[in-house]
C-alpha positions in Angstrom: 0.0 0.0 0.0 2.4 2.7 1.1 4.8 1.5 -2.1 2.5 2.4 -4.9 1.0 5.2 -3.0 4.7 6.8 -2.6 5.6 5.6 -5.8 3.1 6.7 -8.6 2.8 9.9 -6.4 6.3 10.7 -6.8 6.2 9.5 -10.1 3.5 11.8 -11.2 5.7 14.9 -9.6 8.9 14.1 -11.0 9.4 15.5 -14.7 10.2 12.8 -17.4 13.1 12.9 -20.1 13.1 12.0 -23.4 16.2 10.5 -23.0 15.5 6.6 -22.1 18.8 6.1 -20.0 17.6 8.8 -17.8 13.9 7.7 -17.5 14.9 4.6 -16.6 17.4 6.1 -13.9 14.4 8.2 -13.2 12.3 4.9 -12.2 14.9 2.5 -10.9 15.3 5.6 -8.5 11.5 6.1 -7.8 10.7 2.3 -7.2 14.1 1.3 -5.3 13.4 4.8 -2.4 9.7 3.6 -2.0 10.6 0.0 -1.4 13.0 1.1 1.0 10.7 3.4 2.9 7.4 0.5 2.5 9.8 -2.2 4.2 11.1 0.0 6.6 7.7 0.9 7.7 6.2 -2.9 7.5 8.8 -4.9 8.6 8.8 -3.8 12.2 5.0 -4.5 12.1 5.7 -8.2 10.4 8.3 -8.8 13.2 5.6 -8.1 15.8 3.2 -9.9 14.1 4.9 -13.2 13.7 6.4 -12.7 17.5 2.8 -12.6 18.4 1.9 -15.9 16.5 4.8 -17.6 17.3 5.7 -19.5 20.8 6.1 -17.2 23.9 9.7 -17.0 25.5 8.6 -18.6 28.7 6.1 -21.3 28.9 2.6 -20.5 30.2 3.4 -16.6 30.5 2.1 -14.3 27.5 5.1 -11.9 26.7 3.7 -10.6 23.6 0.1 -8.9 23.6 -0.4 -6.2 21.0 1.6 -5.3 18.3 3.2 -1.8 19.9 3.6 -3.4 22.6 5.8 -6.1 21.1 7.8 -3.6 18.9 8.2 -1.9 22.2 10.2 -4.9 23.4 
């Protein structure tokens, strides 16, 4: 969501070139900033998500209960 959001936004602002080396520079650029910016907003959230799902440190005691909680940890 947030990478073709950022993306086509950015896109959109950007001017194009005729030039094809530089368009292409123009997108490799464009996609390569918004899948670093998606993943560093969802992967913290993933992390949580499968700490969550996954088996608790200590048997019988729930470590992990909400999702800012757990990225809190």
């Amino acid at each position: 969501m947030i990478y073709f959001g950022f993306y086509f936004n950015v896109k959109d602002a950007l001017p194009t070139s005729s030039d094809p080396t530089l368009e292409f520079l123009r997108k490799f650029t464009i996609g390569l900033t918004s899948g670093t910016i998606s993943s560093c907003v969802n992967i913290p959230f993933d992390v949580a998500k499968s700490r969550i799902q996954g088996p608790q440190p200590v048997l019988g005691e729930i470590k992990y209960r909400t999702c800012f909680q757990t990225m809190a940890l």
